[in-house]
C-alpha positions in Angstrom: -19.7 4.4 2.9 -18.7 4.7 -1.4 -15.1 3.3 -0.6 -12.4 3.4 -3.6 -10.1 0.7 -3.2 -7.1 0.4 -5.2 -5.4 -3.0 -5.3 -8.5 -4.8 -4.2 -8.2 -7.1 -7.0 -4.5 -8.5 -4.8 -4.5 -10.7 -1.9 -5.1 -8.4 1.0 -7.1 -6.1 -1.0 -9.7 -8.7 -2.1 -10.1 -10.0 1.3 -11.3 -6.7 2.2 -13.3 -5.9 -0.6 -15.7 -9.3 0.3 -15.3 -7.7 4.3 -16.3 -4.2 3.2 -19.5 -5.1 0.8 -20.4 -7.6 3.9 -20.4 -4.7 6.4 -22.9 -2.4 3.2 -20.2 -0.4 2.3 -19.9 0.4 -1.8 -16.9 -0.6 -3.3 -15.1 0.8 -6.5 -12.0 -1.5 -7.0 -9.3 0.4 -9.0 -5.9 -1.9 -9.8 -3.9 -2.4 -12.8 -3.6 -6.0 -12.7 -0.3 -6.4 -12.4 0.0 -8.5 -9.8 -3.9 -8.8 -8.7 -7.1 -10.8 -10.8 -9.6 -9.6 -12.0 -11.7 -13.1 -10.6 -10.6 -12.1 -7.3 -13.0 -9.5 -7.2 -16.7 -9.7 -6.1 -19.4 -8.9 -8.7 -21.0 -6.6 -6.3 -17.8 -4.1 -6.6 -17.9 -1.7 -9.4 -14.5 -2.6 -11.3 -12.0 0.1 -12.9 -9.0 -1.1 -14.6 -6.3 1.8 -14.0 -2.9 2.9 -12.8 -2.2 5.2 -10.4 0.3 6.4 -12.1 -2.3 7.5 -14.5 -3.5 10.7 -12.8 -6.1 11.8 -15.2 -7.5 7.8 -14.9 -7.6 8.1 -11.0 -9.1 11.6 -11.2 -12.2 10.2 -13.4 -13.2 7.2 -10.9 -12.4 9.6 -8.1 -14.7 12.7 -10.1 -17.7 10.1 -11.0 -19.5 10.2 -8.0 -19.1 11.3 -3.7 -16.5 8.8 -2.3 -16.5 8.7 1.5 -12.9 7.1 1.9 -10.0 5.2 0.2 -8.3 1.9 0.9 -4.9 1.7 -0.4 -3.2 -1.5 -1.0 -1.6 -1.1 -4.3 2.4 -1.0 -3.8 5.1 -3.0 -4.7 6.0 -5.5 -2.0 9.0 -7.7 -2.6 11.5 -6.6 -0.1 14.7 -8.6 -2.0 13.5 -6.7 -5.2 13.4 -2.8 -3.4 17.0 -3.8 -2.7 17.9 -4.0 -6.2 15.5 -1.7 -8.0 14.7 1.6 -4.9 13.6 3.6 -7.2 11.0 1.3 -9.1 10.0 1.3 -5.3 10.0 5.0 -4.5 8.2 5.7 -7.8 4.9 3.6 -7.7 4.9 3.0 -3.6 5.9 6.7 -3.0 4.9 9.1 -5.6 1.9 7.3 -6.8 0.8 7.6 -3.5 1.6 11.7 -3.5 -0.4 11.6 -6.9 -3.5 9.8 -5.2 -3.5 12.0 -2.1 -3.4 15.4 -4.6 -6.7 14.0 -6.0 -8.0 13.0 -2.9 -7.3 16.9 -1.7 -8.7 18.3 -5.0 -12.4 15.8 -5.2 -12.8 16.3 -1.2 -12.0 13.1 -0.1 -10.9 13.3 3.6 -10.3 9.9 4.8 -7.7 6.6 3.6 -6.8 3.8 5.8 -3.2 2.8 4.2 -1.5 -0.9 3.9 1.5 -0.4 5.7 4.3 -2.8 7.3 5.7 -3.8 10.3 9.1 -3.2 8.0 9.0 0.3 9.4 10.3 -1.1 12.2 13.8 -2.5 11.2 15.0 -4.6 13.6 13.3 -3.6 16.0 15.4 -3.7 19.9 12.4 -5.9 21.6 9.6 -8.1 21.0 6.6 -8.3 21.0 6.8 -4.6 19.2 5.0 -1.7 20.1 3.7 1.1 17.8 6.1 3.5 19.9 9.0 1.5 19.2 11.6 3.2 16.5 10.6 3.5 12.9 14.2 2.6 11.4 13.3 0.3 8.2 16.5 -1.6 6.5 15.1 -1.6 3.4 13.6 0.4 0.5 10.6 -1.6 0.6 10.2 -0.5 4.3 11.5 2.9 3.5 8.4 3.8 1.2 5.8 2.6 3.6 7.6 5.1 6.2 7.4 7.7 3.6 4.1 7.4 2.9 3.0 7.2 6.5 4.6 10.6 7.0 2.6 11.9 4.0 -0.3 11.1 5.6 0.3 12.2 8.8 1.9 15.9 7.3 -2.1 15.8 5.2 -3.6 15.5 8.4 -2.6 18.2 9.9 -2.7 20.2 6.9 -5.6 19.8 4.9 -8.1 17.8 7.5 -7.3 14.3 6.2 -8.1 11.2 8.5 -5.7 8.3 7.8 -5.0 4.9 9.8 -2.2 3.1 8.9 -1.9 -0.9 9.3 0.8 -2.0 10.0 0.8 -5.6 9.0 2.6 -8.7 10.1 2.5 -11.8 8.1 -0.8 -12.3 6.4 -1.6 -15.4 5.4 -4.5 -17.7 5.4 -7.3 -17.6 2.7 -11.0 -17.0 2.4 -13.3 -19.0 4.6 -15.3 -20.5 2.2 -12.3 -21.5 0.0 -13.3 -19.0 -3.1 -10.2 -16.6 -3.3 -6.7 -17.0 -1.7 -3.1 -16.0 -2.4 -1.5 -16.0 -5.8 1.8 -14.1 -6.3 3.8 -14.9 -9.5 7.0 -15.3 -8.1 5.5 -16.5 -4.7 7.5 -15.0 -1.7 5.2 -16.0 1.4 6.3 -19.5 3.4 3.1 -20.6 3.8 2.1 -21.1 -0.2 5.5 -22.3 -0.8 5.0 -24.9 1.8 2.0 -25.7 0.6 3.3 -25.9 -3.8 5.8 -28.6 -2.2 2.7 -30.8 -0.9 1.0 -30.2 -4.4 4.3 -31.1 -6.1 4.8 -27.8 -7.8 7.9 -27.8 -6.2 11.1 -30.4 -4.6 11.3 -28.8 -1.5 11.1 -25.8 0.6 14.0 -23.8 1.9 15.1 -23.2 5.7 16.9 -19.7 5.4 18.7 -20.0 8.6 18.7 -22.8 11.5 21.2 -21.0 14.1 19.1 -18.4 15.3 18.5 -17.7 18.8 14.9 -19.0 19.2 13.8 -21.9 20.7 14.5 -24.2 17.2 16.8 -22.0 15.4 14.5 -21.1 12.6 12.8 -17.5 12.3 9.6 -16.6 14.2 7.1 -15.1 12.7 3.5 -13.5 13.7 1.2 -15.0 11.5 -2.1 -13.1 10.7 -5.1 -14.5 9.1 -6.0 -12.5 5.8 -9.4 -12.0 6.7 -9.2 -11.2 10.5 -6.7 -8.0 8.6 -9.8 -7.7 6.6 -11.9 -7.0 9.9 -9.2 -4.8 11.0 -9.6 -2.5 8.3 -13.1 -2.2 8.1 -12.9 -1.5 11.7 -10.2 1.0 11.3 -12.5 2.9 8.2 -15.5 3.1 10.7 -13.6 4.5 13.2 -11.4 6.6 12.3 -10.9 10.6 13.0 -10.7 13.3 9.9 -7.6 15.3 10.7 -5.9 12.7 12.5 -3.3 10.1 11.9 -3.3 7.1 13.5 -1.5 4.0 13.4 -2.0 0.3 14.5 0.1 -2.8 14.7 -2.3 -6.0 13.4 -0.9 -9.6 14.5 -2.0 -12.4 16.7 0.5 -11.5 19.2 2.3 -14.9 18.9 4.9 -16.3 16.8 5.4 -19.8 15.2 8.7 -20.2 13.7 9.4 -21.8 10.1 9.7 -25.1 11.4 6.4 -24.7 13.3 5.2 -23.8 10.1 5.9 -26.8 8.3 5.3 -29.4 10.8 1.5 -27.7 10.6 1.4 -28.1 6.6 2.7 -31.7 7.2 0.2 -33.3 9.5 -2.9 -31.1 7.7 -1.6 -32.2 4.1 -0.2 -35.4 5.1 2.8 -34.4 2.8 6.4 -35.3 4.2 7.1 -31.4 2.3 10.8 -32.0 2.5 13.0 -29.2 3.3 16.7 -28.2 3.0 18.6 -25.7 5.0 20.6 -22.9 3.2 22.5 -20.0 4.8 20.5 -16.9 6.7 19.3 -14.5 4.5 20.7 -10.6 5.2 18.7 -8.7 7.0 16.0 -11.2 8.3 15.7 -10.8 12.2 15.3 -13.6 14.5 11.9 -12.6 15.6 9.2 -10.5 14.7 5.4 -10.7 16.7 3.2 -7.7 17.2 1.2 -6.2 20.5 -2.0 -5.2 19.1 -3.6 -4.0 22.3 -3.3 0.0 20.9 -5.8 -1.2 18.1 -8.2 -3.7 20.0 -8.5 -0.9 22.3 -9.4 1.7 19.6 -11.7 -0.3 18.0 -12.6 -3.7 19.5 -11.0 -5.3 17.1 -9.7 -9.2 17.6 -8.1 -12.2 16.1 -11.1 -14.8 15.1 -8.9 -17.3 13.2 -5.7 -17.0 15.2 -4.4 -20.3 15.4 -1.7 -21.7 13.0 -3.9 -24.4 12.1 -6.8 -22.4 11.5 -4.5 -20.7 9.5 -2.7 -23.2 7.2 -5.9 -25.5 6.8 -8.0 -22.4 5.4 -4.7 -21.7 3.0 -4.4 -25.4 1.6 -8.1 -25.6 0.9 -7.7 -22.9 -1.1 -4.6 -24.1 -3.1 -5.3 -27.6 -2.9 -8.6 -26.9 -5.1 -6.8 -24.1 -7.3 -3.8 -25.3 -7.8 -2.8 -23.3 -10.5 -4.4 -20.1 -8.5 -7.0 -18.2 -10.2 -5.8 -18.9 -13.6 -7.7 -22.2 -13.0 -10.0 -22.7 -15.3 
């Protein structure tokens, strides 16, 4: 398929850019750079440096040539910031999305597999969650990725659309063969920060919490490695139905909590990685893992790197050779 992919110069995007071009599809990468790199992107993808809030740029990539389907990454993800700033949220999450799916509608393109969140979910009243579980975010962030979910569903039935929302867990890992990996400016993600306190970048790492009911007190999480998401949404693009609207938790099915976590980035670093408690953080739940059977069972899809060592050792080859991320020279 002639995919257009915008934000596939970020971290999850980039991942599936490499997956997509594996698997023969084209790839047109569209991001404004904010917060991706331009090295993160494969020379094999045709690169367009745009906004989407820029309709008449979006409508000239999108006019150029046939394109069978869009990947959607680009959004704004930091859930502390949505808090502060909704409406710097609802305007590029939200309405750029509206923008892209008008031009979609106008040059015929009929199917998008969207990055969404398992933020949709709240706090969600069991574990591991299901996709039929409440959608009751507690956030803006969260909030937007419902929004646009409904969007999609509403241009499904209406104009023939086909659109599979993922809904992630915690991505986190980095590319196999150690050439691209995460790099957020400010990092939010436990795993690189971990990993910047082995590399000295920084004096410690915070424990947000140590009296929650789990087994040590600390949050669980549902680690995902970034390119076994990658896999999920190739899988999800091949398969998926124009004028439906599907969507699919992707996790391992298993949490690890943040003292797991660092324990793992000790004994593969052979850092000590000290760490310092400091109070919960609002809104942070105690645990959060997915059941993914709805989308192994849709598409076949599966975990291949699903351990938490498999995990962190992929991420710290990655930042232990660019430790500066890709602004390494």
């Amino acid at each position: 398929m002639n995919t257009f992919v915008t934000g596939g110069a970020g971290y999850v995007g980039s991942h599936c850019v490499r997956a997509l071009l594996a698997r023969g599809h084209q790839v047109t990468v569209f991001d404004n750079l904010s917060a991706g790199h331009r090295l993160a992107v494969p020379a094999e993808a045709e690169f367009a440096h745009g906004d989407l809030a820029d309709r008449d740029a979006v409508e000239a990539v999108l006019s150029r040539r046939r394109f069978d389907a869009v990947l959607h990454f680009a959004a704004f993800l930091n859930v502390g910031e949505s808090v502060q700033q909704p409406l710097k949220y609802y305007r590029n999450n939200v309405l750029n999305t509206l923008q892209l799916l008008e031009v979609m509608e106008q040059t015929g393109v009929r199917r998008m597999v969207f990055s969404s969140t398992c933020a949709v979910y709240g706090n969600p009243a069991r574990v591991p969650i299901t996709e039929d579980l409440p959608r009751e975010p507690i956030n803006p962030y969260g909030n937007t990725k419902l929004a646009v979910e409904r969007m999609l569903e509403d241009c499904a039935a209406a104009w023939g659309l086909g659109a599979v929302a993922l809904r992630y867990f915690n991505a986190a890992g980095a590319a196999s063969d150690g050439s691209i990996g995460e790099d957020h400016v400010p990092e939010l993600h436990l795993i690189p920060i971990v990993l910047q306190v082995a590399l000295g970048q920084r004096d410690c790492v915070q424990i947000f919490g140590d009296d929650y009911p789990t087994p040590d007190g600390t949050c669980v999480r549902d680690y995902i490695h970034v390119e076994d998401l990658a896999a999920a949404h190739v899988l999800a693009l091949e398969r998926l139905t124009p004028g439906l609207f599907a969507a699919f938790n992707v996790g391992t099915g298993r949490g690890h909590s943040v003292q797991e976590v660092i324990a793992e980035a000790r004994r593969i670093t052979g850092h000590p990685i000290p760490a310092r408690h400091a109070p919960r953080r609002s809104g942070d739940p105690p645990q959060l893992y997915a059941d993914s059977d709805k989308l192994r069972r849709a598409t076949g899809w599966r975990p291949e790197q699903d351990s938490l060592t498999q995990i962190v050792a992929s991420a710290w080859r990655w930042h232990s050779a660019h430790p500066r991320g890709f602004a390494e020279p």
